[in-house]
N, CA, C and O of each residue as an XYZ file, in Angstrom:
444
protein
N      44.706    -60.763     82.179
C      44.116    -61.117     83.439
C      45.192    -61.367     84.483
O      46.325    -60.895     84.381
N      44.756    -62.187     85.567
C      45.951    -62.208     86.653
C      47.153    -63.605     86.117
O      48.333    -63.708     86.450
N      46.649    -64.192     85.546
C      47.705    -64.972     85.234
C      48.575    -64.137     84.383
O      49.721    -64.263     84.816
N      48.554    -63.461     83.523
C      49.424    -62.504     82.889
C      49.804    -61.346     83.669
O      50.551    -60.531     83.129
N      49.313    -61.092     85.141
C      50.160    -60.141     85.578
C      50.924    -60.850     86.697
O      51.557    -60.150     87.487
N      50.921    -62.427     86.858
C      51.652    -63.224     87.861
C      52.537    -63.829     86.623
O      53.576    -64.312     87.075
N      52.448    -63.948     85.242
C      53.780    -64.348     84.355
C      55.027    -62.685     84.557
O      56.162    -62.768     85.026
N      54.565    -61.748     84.205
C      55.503    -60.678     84.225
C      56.053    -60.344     85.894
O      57.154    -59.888     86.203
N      55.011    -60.695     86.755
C      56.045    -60.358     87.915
C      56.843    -61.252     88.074
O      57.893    -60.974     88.653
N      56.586    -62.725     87.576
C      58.089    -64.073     87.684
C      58.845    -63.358     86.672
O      59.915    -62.835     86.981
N      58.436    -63.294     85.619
C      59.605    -62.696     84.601
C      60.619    -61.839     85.325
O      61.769    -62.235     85.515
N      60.155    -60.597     85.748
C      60.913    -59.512     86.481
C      61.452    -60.409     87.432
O      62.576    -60.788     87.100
N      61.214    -60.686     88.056
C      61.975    -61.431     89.491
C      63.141    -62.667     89.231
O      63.906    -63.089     90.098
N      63.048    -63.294     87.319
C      64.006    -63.966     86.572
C      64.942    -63.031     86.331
O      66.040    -63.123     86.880
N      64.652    -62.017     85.494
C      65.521    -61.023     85.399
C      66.107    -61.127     86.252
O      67.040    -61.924     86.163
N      65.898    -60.356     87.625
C      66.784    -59.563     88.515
C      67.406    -61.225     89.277
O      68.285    -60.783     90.016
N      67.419    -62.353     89.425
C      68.122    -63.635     89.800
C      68.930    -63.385     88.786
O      70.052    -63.095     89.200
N      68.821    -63.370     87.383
C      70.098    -63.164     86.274
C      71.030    -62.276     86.415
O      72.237    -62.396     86.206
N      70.210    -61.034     86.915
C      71.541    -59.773     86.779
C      72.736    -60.056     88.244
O      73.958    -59.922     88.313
N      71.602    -60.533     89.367
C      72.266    -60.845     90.505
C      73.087    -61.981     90.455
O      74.006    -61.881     91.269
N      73.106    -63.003     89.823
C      73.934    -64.203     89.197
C      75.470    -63.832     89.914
O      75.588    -64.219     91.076
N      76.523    -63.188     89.372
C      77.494    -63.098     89.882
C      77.647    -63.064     91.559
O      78.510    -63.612     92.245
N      76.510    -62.230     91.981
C      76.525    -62.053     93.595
C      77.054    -63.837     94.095
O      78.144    -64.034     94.632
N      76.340    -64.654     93.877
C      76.612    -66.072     94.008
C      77.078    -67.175     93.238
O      76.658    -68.307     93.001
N      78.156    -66.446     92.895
C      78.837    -67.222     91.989
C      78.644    -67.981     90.820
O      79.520    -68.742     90.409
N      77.154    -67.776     90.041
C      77.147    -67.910     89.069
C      76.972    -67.152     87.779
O      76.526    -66.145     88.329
N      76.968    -66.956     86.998
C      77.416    -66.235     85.239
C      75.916    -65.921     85.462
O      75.019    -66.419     86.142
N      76.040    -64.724     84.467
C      74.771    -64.148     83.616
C      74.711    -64.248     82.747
O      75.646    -63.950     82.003
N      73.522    -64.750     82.299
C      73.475    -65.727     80.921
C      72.783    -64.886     80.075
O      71.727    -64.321     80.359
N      73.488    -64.794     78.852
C      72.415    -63.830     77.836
C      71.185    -64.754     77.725
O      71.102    -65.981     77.667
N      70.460    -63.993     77.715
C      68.905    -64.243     77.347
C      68.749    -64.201     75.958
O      69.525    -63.378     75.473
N      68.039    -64.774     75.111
C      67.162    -65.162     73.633
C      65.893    -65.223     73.817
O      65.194    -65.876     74.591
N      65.648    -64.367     72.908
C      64.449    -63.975     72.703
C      63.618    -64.845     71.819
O      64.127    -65.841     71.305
N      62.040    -64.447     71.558
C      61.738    -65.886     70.730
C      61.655    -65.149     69.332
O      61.238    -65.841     68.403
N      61.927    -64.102     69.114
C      62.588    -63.591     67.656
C      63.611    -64.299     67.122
O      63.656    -65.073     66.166
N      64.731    -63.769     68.178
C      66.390    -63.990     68.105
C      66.319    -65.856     67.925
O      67.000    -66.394     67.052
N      65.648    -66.472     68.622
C      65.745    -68.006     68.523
C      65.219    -68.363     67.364
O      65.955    -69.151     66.770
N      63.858    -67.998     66.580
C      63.770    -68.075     65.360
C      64.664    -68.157     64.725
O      65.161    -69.187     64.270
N      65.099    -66.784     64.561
C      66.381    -66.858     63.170
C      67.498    -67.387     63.961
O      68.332    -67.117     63.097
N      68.260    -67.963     64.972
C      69.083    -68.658     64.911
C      68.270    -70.074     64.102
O      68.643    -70.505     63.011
N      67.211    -70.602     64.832
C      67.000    -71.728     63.841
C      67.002    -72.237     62.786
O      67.291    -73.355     62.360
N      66.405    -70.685     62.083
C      66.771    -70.848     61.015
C      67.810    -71.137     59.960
O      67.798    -71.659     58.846
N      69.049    -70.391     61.041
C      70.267    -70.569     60.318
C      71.271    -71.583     60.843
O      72.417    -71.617     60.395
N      70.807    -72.479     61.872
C      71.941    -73.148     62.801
C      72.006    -74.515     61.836
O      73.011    -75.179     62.094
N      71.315    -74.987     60.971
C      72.018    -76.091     60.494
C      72.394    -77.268     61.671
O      73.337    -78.030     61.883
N      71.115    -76.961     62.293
C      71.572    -78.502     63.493
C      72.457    -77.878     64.902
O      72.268    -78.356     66.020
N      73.258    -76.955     64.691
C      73.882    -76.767     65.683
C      73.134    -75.483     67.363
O      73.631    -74.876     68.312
N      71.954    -75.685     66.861
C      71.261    -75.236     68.214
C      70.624    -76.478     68.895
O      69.647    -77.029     68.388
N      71.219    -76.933     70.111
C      70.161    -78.007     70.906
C      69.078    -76.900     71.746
O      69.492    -76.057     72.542
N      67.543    -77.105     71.371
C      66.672    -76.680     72.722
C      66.257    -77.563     73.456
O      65.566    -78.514     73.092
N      66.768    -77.257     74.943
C      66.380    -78.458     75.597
C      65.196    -77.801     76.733
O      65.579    -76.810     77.355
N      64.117    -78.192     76.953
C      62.860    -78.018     76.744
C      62.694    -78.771     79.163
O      62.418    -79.928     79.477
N      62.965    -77.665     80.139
C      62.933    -78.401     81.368
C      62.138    -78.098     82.123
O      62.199    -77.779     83.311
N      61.090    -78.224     81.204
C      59.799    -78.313     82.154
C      59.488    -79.374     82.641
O      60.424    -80.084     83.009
N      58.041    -79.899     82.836
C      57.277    -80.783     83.528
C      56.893    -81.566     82.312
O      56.714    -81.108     81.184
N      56.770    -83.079     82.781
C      56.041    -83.824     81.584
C      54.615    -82.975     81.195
O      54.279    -82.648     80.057
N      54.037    -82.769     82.180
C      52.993    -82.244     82.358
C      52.548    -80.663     81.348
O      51.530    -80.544     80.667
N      53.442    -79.801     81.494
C      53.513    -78.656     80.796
C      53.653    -79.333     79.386
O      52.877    -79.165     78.445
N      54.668    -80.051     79.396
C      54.842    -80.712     77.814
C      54.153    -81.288     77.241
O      54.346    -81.320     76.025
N      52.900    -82.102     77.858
C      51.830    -82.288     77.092
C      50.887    -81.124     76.403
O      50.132    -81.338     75.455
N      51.074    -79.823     77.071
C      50.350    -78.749     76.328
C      50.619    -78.073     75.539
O      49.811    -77.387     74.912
N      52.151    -78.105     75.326
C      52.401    -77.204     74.448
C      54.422    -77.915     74.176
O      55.038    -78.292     75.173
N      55.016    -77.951     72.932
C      56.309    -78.253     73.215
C      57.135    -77.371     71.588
O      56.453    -77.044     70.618
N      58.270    -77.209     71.654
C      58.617    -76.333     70.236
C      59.148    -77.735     69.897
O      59.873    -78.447     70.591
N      58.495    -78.042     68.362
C      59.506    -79.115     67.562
C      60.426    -78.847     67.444
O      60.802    -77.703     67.192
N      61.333    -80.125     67.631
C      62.670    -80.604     67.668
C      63.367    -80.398     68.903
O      64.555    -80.706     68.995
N      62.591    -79.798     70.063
C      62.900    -79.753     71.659
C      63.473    -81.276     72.179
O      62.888    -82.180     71.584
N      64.282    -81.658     72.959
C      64.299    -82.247     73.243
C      64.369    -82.111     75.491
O      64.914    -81.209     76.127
N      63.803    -83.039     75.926
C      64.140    -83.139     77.636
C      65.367    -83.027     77.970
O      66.366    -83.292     77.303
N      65.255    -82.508     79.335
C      66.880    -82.555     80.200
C      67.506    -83.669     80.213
O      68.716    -83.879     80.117
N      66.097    -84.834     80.413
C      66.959    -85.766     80.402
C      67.262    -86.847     79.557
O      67.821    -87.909     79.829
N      66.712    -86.331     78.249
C      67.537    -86.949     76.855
C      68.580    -86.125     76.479
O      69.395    -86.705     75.762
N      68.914    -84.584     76.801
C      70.354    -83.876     76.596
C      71.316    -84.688     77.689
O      72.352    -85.180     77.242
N      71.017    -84.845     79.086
C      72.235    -85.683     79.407
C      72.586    -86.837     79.660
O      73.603    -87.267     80.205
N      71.140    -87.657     78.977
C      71.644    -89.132     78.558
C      72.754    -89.080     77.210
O      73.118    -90.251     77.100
N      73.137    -88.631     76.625
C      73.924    -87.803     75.685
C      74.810    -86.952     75.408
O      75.404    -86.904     74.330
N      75.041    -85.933     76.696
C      75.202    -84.416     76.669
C      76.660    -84.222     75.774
O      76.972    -83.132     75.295
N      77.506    -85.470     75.628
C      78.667    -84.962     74.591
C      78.654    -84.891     73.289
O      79.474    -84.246     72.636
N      77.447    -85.740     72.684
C      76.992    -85.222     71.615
C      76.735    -83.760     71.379
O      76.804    -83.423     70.197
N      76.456    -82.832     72.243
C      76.151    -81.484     71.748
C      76.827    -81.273     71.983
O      76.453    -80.105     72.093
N      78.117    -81.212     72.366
C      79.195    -80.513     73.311
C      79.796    -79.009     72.701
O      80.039    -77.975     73.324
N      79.909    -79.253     71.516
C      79.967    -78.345     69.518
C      79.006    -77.578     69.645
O      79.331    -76.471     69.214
N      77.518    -77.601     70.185
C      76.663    -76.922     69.942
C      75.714    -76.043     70.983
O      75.457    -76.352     72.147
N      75.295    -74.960     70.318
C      74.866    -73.668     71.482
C      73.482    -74.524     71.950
O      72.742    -75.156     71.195
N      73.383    -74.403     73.030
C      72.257    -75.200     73.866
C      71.740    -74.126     74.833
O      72.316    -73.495     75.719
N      69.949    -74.107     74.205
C      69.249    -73.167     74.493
C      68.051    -74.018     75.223
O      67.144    -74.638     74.667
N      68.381    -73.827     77.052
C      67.368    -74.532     77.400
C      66.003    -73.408     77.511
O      66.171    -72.189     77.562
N      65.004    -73.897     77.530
C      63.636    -72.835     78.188
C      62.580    -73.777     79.049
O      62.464    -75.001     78.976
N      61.910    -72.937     79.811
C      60.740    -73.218     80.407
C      59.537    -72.077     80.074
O      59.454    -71.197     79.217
N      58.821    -72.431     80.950
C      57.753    -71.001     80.983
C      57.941    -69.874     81.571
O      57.158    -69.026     81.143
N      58.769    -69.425     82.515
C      59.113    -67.933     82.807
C      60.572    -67.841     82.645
O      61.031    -66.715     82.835
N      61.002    -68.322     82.486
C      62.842    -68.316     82.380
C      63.464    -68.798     83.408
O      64.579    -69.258     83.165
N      62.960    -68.856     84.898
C      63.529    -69.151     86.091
C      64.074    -70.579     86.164
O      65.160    -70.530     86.742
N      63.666    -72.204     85.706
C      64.424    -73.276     85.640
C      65.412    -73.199     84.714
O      66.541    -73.504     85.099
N      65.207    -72.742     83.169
C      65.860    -72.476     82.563
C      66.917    -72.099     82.607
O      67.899    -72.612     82.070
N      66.849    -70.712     83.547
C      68.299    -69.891     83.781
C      69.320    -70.730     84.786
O      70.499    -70.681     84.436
N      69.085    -71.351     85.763
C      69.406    -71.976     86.766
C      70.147    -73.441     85.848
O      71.234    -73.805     86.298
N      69.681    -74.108     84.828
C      69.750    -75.346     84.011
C      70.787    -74.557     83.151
O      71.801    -75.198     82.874
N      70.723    -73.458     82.745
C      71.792    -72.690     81.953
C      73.006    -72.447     82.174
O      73.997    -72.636     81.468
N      72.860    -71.904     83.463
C      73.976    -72.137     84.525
C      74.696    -73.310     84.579
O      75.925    -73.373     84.552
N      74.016    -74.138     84.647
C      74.590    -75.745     85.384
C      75.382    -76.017     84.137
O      76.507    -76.497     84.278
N      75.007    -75.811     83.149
C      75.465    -75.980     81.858
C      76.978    -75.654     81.185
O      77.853    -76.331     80.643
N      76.723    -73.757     81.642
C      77.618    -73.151     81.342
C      78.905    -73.822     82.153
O      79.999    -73.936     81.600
N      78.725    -74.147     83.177
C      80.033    -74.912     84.050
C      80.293    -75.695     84.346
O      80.980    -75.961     85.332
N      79.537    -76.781     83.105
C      79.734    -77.642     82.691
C      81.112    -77.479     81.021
O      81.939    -78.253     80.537
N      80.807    -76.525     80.801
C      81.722    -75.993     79.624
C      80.668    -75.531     78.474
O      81.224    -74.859     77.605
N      79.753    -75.665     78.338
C      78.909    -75.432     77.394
C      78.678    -73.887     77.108
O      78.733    -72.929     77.879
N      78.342    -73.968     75.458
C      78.052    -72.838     75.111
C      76.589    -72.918     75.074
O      76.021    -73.778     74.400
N      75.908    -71.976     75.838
C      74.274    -71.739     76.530
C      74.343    -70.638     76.676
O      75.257    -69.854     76.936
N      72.510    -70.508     76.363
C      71.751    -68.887     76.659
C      70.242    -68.900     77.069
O      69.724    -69.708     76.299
N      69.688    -68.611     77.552
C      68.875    -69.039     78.280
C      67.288    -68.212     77.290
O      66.142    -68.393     77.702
């Protein structure tokens, strides 16, 4: 329906803010897929943080266990400092932008 053809046109329009990234000085962040994030989970042994920057609101409907908020990763953030930190939202667009902030922060992130 139209909400699924207003998720893929944000998607596309995340994309192309990612590829354009360098234009304004920030990195292009590999993207993870929710395959590819599976089996990292599977195999990370603790060392994947997902940090989860949506809305309280969105998060009451839906959240991936063991997610944690933006702002319990940086009441903390040197605790992960060791570990790949995979933030998400619902179209990728806060995410990528929070990925960013991340990456230059020193972090290893993918959006």
């Amino acid at each position: 329906g139209m909400k699924r053809v207003l998720n893929r046109i944000a998607s596309i329009a995340v994309s192309a803010m990612n590829w354009l990234s360098p234009l304004y000085g920030r990195k292009r962040m590999e993207v993870v897929s929710t395959t590819q994030l599976s089996d990292l989970l599977a195999q990370s042994d603790g060392v994947v943080v997902l940090v989860d920057v949506r809305s309280s609101r969105e998060r009451e409907v839906s959240l991936i266990p063991g997610a944690i908020t933006a702002a319990e990763f940086d009441a903390d953030a040197e605790q992960h400092r060791e570990s790949l930190v995979i933030p998400y939202c619902t179209v990728g667009g806060r995410s990528l932008f929070y990925a960013q902030s991340m990456h230059q922060r020193g972090y290893d992130v993918r959006n």
